[in-house]
C-alpha positions as CSV (number, residue, x, y, z in Angstrom):
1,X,10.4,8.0,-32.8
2,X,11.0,7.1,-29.1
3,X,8.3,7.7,-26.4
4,X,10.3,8.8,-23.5
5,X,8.4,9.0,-20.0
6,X,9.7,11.6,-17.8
7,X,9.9,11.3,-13.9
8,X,6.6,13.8,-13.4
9,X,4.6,11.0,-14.8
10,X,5.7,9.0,-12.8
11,X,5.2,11.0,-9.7
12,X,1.9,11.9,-10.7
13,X,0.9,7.7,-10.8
14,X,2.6,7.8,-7.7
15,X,0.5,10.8,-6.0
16,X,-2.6,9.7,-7.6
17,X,-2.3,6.2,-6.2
18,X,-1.1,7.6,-2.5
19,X,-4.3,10.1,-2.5
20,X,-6.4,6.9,-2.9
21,X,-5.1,4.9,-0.5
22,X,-5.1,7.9,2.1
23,X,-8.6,8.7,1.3
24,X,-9.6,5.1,0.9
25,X,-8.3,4.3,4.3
26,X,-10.3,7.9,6.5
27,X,-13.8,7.2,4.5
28,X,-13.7,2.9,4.4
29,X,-15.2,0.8,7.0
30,X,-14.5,-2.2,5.6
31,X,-11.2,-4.1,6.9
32,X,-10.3,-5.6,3.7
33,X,-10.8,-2.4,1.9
34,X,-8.9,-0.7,4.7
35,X,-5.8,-3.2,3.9
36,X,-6.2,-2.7,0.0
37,X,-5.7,1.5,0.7
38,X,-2.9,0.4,3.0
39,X,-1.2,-1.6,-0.2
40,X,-2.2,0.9,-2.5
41,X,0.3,4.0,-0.2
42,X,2.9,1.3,0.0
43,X,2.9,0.3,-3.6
44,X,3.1,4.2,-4.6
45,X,6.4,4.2,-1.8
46,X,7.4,1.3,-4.4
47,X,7.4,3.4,-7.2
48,X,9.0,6.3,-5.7
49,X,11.8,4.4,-4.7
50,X,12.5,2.7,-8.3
51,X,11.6,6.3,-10.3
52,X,14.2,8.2,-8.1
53,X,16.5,5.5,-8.0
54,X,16.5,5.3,-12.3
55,X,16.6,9.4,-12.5
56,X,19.5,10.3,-9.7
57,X,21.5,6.6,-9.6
58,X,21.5,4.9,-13.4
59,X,24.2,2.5,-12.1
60,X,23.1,1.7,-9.2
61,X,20.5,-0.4,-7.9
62,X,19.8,0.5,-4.1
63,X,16.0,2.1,-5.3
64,X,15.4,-1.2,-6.8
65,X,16.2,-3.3,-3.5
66,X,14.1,-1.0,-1.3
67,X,11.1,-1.5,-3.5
68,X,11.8,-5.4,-3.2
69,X,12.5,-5.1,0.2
70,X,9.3,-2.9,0.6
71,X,7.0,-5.6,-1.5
72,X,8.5,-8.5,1.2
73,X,7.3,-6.0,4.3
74,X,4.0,-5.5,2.5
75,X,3.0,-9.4,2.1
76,X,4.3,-10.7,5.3
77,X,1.6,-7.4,6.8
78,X,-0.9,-8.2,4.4
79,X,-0.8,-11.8,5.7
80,X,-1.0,-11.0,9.6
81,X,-3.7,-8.4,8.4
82,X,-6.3,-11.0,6.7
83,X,-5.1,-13.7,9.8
84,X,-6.5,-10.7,12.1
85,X,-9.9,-10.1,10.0
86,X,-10.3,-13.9,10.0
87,X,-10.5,-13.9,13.4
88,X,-12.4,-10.7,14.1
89,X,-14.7,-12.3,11.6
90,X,-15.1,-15.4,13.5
91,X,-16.4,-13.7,16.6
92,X,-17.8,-10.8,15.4
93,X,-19.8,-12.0,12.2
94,X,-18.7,-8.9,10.4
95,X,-15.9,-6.6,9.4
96,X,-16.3,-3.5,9.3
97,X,-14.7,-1.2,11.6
98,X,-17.5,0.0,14.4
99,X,-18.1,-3.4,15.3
100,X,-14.7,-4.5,16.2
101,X,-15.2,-1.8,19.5
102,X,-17.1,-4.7,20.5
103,X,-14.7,-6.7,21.2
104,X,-12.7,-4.3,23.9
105,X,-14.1,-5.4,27.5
């Protein structure tokens, strides 16, 4: 007997993981947990991409590159993001969100 996962499940994974990272990103102060909701929507973009790519092109493997493509955008921004909080760090002492308004002036 074969287990065979349809594309629903796969969007709900997909939804369940966006929801988080939206709501994640409007209730979080912290930065880092800010950037881990901002991976979190990208990777369910990821998933999307390689789900509809499987159900609508079989034989084709565009879906595929954008998720690869999408995984290369979300390192190089999760590398300028923790290069920022490192230095909001440094002259703040602290990252969460309210105090960085200190450093406008």
């Amino acid at each position: 007997m074969e287990l065979e996962i349809h594309v629903i499940h796969y969007l709900v994974i997909s939804t369940i993981m966006m929801f988080c990272g939206i709501y994640g990103f409007f209730t979080r102060k912290n930065l880092l947990a800010l950037l881990i909701s901002v991976e979190l929507m990208l990777n369910a973009t990821n998933i999307n991409f390689a789900v509809f790519n499987r159900y609508l092109f079989p034989d084709h493997l565009e879906g595929h590159f954008f998720s690869l493509f999408g995984i290369a955008i979300a390192a190089a921004e999760t590398a300028v993001a923790i290069a920022i909080i490192i230095n909001v760090y440094r002259n703040v002492k602290q990252i969460l969100t309210d105090d960085i308004t200190d450093l406008k002036g």
